[in-house]
C-alpha positions as a Markdown table, in Angstrom:
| # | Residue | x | y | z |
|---|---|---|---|---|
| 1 | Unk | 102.0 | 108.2 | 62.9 |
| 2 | Unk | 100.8 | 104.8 | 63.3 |
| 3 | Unk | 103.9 | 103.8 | 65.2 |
| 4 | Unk | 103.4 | 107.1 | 67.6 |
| 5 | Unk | 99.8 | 105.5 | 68.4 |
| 6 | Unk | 100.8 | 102.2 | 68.6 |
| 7 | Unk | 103.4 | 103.1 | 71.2 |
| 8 | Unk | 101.1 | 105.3 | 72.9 |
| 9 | Unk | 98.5 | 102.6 | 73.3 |
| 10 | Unk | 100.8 | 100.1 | 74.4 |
| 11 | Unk | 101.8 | 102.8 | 76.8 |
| 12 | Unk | 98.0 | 103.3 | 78.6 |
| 13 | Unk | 97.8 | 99.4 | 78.4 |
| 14 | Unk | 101.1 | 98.9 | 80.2 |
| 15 | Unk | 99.8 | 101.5 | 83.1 |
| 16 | Unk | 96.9 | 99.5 | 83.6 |
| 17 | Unk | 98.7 | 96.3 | 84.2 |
| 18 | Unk | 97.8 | 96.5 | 88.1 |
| 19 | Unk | 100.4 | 95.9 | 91.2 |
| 20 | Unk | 103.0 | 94.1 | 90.0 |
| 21 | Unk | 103.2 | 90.4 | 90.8 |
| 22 | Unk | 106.5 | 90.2 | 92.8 |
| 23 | Unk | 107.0 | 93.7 | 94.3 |
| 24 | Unk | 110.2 | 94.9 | 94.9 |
| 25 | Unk | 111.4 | 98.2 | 96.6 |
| 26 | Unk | 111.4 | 99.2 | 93.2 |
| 27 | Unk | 108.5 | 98.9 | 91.9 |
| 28 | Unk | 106.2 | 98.4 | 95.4 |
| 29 | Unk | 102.6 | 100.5 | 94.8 |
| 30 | Unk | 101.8 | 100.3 | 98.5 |
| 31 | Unk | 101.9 | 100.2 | 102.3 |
| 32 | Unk | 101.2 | 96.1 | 101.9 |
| 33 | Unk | 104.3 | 96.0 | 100.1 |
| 34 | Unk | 106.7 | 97.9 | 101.9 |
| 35 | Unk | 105.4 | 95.4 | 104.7 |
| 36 | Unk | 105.8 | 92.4 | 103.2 |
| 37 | Unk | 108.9 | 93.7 | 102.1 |
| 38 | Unk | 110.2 | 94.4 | 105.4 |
| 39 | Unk | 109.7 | 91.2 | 106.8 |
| 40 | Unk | 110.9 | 89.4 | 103.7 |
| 41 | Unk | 114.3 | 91.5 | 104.1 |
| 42 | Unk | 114.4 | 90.2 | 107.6 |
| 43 | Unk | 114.1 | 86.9 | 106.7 |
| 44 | Unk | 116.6 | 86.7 | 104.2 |
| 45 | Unk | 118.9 | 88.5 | 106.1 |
| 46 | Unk | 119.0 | 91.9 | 104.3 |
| 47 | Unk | 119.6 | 94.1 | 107.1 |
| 48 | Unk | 120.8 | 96.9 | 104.6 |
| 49 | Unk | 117.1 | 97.3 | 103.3 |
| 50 | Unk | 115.9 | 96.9 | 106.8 |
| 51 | Unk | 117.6 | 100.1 | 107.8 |
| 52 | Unk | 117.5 | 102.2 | 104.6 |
| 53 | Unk | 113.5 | 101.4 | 105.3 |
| 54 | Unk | 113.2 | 102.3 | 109.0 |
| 55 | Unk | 113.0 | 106.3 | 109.9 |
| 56 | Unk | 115.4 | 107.4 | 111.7 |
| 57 | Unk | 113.2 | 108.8 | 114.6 |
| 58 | Unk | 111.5 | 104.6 | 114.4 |
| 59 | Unk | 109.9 | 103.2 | 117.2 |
| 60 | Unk | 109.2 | 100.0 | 117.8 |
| 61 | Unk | 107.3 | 98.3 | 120.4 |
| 62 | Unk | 107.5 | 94.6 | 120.5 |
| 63 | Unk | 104.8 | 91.9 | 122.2 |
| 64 | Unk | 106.3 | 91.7 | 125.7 |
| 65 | Unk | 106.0 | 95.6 | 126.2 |
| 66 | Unk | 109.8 | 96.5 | 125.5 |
| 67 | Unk | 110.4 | 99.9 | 123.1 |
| 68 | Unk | 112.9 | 100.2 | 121.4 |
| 69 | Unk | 114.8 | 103.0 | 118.7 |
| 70 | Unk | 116.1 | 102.2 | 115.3 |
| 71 | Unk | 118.9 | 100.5 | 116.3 |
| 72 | Unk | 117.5 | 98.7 | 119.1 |
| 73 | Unk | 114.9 | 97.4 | 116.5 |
| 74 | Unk | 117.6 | 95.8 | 114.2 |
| 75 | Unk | 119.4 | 94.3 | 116.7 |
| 76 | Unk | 116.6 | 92.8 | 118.1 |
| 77 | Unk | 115.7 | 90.7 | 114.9 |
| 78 | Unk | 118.7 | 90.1 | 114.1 |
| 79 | Unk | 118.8 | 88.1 | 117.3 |
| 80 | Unk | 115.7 | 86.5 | 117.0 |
| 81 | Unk | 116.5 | 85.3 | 113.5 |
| 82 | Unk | 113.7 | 84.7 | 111.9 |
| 83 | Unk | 112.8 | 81.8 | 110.3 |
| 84 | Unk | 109.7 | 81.9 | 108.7 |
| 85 | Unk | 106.8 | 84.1 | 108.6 |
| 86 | Unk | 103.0 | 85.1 | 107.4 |
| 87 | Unk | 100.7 | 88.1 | 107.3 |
| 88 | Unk | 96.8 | 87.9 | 107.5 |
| 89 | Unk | 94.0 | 90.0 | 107.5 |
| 90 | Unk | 95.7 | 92.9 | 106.5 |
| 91 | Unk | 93.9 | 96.6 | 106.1 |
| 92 | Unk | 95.3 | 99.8 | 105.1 |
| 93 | Unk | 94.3 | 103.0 | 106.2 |
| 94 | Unk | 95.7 | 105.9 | 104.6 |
| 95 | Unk | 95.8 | 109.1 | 106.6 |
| 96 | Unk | 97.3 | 111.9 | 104.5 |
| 97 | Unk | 100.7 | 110.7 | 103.0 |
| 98 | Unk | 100.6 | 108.7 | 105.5 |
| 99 | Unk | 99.8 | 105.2 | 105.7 |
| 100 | Unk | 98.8 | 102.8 | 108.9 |
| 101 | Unk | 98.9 | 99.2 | 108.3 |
| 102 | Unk | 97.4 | 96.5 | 110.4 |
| 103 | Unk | 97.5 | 92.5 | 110.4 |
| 104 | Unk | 97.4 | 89.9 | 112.0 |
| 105 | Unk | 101.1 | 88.3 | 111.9 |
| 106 | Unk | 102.8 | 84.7 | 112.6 |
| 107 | Unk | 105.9 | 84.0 | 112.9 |
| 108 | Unk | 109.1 | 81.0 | 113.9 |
| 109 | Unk | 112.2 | 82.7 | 115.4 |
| 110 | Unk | 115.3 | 80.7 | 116.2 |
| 111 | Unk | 115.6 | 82.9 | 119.3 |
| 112 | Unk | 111.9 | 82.7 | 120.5 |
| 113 | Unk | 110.3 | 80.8 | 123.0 |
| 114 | Unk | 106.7 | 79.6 | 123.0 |
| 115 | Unk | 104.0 | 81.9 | 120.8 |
| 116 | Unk | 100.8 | 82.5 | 121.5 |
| 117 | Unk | 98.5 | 80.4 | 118.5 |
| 118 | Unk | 96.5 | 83.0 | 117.2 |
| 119 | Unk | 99.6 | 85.3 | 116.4 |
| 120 | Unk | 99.8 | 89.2 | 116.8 |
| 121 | Unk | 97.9 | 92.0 | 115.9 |
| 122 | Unk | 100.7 | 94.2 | 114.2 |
| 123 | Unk | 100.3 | 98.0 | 113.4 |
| 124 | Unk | 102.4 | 99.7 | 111.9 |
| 125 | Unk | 102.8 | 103.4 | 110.5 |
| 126 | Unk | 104.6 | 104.2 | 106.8 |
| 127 | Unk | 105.5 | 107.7 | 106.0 |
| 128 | Unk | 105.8 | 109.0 | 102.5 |
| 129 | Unk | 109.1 | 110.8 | 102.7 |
| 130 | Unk | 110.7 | 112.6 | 99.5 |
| 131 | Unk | 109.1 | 110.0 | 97.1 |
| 132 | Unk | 110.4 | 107.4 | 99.4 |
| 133 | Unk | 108.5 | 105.0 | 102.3 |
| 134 | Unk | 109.5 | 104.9 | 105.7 |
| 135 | Unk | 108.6 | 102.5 | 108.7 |
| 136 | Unk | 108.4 | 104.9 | 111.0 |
| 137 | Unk | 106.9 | 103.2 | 114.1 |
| 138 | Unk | 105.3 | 99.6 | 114.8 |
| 139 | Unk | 103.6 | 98.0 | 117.4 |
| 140 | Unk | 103.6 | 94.0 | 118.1 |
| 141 | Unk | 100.5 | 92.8 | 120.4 |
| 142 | Unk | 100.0 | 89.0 | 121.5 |
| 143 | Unk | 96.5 | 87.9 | 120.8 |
| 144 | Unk | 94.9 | 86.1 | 123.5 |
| 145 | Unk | 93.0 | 83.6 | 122.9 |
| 146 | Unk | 89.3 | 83.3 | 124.8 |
């Protein structure tokens, strides 16, 4: 009996631990995640997760106006190759089993020409789909600075 509650407590204690400390797409609690995620399989080249990630009805709109599909989307980062990356300012907003995700987000590309200082405004949609989280669309806006 002791043992049963001692496991059982250890249990409740466990669950409380928070979000864990180095999300994975295992164990990500949220739409920051996922995000973070995404970009982090990008940088490191992971293209598999990329796609498992991305709906298959994606859209993506990037900062100089061009849309592109699921595919499209892949193959344009792939080109770009990204080097390094950050996310600021973030907010979620969930809506339903949906979540929207906004940020501000910098980034070095070996195939990108000048960026604007203040970075983008990012927003981005995740869709809860059969336990599991898809990017389904995204949108990439300069910010100008005044």
């Amino acid at each position: 009996m002791r043992f049963l509650l001692t496991l059982m407590a250890f249990a409740v204690l466990a669950g409380c631990a928070g979000e864990p400390k180095h999300p994975t797409w295992k164990n990500a609690t949220g739409a920051e995640h996922h995000e973070r995620l995404i970009w982090q399989s990008m940088l490191g080249n992971d293209w598999a997760n990329v796609e498992r990630h991305l709906s298959p009805t994606f859209v993506g709109v990037v900062a100089d106006g061009r849309m592109f599909d699921r595919a499209g989307w892949l193959q344009q980062w792939q080109s770009a190759q990204i080097r390094e990356f950050s996310l600021g300012d973030m907010q979620v907003h969930p809506e339903g089993s949906d979540m929207k995700v906004t940020y501000i987000f910098h980034f070095q590309a070996s195939a990108s020409g000048p960026l604007p200082a203040s970075g983008f405004r990012v927003v981005s949609i995740w869709q809860d789909v059969k336990s599991r989280w898809l990017l389904s669309a995204t949108s990439i806006t300069p910010i100008q600075s005044q």
